[in-house]
TIGUGU-330468 format. One record per residue: residue number from 0; residue in three letters; chain; x, z, y of N, C-alpha, C in turn. Coordinates in steps of 0.001 Angstrom, whole numbers. Atoms other than C-alpha are relative to their C-alpha. Layout:
SITE  num  residu  chaine     n.px     n.pz     n.py    ca.px    ca.pz    ca.py     c.px     c.pz     c.py
SITE  NUM     ala       A        X        Z        Y        X        Z        Y        X        Z        Y
...
END
This chain:
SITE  num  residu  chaine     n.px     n.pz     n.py    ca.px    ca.pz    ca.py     c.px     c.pz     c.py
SITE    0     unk       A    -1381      174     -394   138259    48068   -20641      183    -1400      575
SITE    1     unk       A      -28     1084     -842   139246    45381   -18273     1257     -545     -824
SITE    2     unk       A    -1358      811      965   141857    42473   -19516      720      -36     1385
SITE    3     unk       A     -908      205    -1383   144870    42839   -17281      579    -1623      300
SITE    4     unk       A      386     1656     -595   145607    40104   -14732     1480     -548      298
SITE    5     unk       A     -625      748      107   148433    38425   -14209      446    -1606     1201
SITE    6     unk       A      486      968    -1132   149431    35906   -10975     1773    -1213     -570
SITE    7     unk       A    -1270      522      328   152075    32835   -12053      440     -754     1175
SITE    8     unk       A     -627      547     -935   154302    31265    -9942      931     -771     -892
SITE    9     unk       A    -1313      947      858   156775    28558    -9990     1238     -102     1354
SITE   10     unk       A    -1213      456    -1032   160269    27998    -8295      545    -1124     -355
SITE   11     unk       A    -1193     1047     -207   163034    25486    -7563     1402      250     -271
SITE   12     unk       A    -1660     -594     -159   166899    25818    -8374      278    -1364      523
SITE   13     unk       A     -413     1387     -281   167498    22658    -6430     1880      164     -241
SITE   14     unk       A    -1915      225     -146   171504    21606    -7137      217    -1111      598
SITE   15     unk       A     -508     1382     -194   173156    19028    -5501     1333     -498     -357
SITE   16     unk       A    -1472      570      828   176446    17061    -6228     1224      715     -351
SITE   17     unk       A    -1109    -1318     -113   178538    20236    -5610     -392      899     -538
SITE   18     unk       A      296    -1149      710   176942    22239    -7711     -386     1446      559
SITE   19     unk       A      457     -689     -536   175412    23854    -4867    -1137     -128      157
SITE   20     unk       A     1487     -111     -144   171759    25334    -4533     -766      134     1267
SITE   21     unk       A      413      -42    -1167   169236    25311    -2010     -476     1315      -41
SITE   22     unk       A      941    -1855     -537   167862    29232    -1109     -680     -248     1437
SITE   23     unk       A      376     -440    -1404   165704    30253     1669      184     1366     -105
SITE   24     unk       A     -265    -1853     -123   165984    33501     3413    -1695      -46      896
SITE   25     unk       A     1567     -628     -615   162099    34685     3553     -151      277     1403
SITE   26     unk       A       99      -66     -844   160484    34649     6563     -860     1456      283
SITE   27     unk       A      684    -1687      163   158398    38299     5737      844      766     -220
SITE   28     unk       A     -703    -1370      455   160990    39974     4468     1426     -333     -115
SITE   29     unk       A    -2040     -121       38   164682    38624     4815      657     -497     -927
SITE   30     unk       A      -58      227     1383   164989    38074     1127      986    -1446      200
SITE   31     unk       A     -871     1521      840   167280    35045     -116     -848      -89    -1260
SITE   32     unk       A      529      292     1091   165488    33451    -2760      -92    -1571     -224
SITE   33     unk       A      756     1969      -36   164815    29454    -4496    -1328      438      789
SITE   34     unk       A     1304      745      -43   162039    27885    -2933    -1029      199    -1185
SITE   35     unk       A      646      186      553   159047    28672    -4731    -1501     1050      443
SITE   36     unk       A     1664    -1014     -255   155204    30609    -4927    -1026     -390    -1113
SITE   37     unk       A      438     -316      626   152276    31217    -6462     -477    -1920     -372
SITE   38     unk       A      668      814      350   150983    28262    -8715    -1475      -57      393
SITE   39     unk       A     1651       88      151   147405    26714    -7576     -422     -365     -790
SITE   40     unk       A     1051      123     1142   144545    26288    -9868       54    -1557     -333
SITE   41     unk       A      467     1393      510   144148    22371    -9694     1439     -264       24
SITE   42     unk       A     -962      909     -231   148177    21601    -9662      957      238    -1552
SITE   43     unk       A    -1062      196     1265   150696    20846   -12935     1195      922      527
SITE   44     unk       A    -1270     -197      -66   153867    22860   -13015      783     -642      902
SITE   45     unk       A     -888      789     -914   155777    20071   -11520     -378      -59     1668
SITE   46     unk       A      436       61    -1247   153192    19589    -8800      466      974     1107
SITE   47     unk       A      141    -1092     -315   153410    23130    -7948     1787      323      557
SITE   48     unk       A     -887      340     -404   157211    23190    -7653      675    -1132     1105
SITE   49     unk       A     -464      499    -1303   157477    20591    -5607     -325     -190     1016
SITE   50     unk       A      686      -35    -1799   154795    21241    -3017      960     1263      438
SITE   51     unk       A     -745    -1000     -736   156924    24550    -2574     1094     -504      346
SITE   52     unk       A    -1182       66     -183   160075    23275    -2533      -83     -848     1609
SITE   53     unk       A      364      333    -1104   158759    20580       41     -345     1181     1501
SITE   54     unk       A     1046     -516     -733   156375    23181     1999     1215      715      401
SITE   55     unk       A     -660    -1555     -292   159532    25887     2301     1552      -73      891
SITE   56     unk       A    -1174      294     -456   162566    23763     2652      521    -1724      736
SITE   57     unk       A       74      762    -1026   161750    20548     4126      588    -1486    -1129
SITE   58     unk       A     -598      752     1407   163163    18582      615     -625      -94     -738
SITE   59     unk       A      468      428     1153   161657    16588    -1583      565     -108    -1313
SITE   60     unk       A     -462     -346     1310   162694    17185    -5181     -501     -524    -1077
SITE   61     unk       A      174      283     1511   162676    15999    -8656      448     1170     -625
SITE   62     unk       A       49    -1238      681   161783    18567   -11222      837     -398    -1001
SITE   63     unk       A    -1241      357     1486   164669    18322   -14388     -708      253    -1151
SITE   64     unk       A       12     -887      937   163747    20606   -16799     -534     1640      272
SITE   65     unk       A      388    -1512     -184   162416    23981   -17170     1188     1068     -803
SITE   66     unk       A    -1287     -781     -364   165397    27162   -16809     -339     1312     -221
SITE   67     unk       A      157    -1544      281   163744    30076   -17172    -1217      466       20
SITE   68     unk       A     1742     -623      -73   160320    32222   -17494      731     1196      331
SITE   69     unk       A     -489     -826     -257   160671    35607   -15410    -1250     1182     -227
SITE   70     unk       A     1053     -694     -137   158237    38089   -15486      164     1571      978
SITE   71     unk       A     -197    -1218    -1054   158143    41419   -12715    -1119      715     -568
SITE   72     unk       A     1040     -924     1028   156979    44252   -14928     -749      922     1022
SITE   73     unk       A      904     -554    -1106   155872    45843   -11757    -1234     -621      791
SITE   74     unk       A      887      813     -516   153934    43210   -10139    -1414     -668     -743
SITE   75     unk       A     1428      925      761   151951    41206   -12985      548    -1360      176
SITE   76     unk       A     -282     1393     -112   154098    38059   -12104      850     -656     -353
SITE   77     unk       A     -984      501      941   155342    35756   -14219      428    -1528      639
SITE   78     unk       A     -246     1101     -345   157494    32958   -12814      755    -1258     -958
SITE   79     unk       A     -215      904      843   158398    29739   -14495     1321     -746     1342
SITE   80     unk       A    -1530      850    -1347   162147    28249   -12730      573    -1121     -772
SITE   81     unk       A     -642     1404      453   162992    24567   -13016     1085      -82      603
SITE   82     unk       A    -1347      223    -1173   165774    23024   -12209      461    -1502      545
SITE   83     unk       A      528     1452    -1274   165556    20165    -9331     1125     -304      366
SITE   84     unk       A    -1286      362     -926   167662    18123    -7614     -789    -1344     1546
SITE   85     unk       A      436      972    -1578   167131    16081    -4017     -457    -1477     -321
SITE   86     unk       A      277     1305     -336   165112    12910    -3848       -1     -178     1299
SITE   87     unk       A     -415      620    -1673   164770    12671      160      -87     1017      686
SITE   88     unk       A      198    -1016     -792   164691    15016     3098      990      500     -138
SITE   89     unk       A    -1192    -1066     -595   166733    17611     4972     -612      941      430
SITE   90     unk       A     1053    -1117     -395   166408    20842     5139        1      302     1189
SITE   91     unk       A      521     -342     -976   164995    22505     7469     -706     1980     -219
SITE   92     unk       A      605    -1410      382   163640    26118     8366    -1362     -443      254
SITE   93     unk       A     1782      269      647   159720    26376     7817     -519     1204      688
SITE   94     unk       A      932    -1178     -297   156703    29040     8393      400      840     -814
SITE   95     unk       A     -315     -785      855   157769    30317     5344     1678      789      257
SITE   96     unk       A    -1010       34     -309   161697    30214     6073      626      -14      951
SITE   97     unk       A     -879     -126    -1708   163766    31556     8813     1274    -1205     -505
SITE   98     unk       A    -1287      601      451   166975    29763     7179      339     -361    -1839
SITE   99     unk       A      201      142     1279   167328    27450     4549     1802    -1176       61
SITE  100     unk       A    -1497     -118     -385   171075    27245     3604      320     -626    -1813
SITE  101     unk       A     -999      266      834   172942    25279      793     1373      427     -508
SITE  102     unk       A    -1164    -1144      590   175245    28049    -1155      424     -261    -1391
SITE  103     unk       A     -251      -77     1357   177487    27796    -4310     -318     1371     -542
SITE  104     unk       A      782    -1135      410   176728    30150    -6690     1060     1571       30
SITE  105     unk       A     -747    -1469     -404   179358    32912    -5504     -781      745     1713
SITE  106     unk       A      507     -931    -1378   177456    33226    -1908    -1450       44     -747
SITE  107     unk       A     1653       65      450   174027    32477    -3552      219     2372     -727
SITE  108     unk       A      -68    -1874      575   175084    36304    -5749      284      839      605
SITE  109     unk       A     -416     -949    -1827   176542    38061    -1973     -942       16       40
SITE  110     unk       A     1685     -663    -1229   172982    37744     -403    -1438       99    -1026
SITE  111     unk       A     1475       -7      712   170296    37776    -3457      387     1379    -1313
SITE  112     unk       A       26    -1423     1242   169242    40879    -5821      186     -822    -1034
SITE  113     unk       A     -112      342     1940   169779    40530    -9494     -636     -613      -77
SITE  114     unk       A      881      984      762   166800    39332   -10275     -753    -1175      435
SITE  115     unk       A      204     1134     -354   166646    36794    -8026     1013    -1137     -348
SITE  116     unk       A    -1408      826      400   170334    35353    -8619      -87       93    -1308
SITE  117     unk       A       47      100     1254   170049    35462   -12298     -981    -1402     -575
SITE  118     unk       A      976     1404      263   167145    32818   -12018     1148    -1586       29
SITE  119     unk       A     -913      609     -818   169638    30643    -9949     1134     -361    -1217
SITE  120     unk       A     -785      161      823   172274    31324   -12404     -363     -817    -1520
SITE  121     unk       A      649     1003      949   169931    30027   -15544       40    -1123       21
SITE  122     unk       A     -104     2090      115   169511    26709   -14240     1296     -763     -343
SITE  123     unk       A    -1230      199      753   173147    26383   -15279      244     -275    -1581
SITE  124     unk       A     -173     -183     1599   172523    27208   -19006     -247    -1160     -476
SITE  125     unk       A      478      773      934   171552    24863   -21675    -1730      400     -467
SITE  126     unk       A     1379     -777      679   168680    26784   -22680     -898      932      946
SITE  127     unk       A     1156     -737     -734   165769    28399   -21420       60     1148     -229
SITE  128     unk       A       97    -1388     -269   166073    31861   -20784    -1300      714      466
SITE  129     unk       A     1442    -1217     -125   163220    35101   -20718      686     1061      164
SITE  130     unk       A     -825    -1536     -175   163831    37982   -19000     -909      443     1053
SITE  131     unk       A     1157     -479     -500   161964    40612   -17789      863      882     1736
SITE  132     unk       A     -590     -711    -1339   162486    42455   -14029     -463      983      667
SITE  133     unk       A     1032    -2020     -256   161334    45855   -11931      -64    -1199     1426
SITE  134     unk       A      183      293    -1675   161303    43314    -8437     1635     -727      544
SITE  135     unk       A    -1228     -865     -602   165029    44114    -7822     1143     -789     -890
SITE  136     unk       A    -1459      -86     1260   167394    44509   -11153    -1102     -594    -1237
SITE  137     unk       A      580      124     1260   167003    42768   -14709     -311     1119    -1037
SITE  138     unk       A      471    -1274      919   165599    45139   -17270      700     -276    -1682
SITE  139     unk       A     -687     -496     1255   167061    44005   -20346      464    -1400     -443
SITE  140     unk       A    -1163      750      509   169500    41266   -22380    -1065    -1093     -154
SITE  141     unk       A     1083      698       65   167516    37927   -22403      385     -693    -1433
SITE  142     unk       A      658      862     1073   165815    36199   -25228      295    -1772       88
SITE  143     unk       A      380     1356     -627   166422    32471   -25105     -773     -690    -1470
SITE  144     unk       A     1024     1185      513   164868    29355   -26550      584     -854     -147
END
């Protein structure tokens, strides 16, 4: 029997003074989502967050705190979401990003699925939130920490 596998990733909830976030809208697929991707092998959490956030949206970031652990019971992928705020740079669209747009969190929940806006919404909490997802929609009442 094989040990199942598992791919982690990390995102960004960047906020800035308005209590607005940074999203991109995917350049494969349309999607609204934070800034983020798969963690590499030689980089720290933090690292890893902020080469995406850099690489996607053209903003350099300071990591805060960690906001949430997600996991996509369909995929195998478990993401880890901090929550950042702007040290230098402007965004910009990317290879990755057709459009990378600074939204409070009433347009950020108009253009992103559940279980992407729910991440978004965490970085708000106090506490670290776990919650599991199909891709799409949350699957069930989260656990925190």
């Amino acid at each position: 029997m094989s040990t199942p596998k598992h791919s982690v990733s990390v995102a960004g909830i960047v906020i800035d003074e308005d209590n607005r976030v940074l999203l991109i809208q995917r350049r494969d697929n349309g999607h609204w989502e934070p800034p983020g991707g798969v963690l590499e092998l030689n980089e720290t959490f933090e690292q890893g967050v902020r080469r995406e956030i850099e690489e996607e949206t053209g903003i350099r970031a300071n990591v805060e705190c960690l906001t949430g652990v997600y996991k996509n019971m369909t995929r195998g992928i478990i993401a880890l979401v901090f929550r950042c705020r702007v040290e230098s740079g402007r965004k910009s669209s990317t290879a990755e990003a057709v459009n990378v747009e600074w939204m409070s969190l009433d347009q950020a929940r108009s253009v992103m699925s559940p279980a992407y806006f729910v991440r978004v919404a965490d970085a708000f909490s106090p506490r670290v939130m776990l919650r599991e997802h199909d891709g799409v929609d949350v699957l069930e009442s989260p656990p925190v920490i």
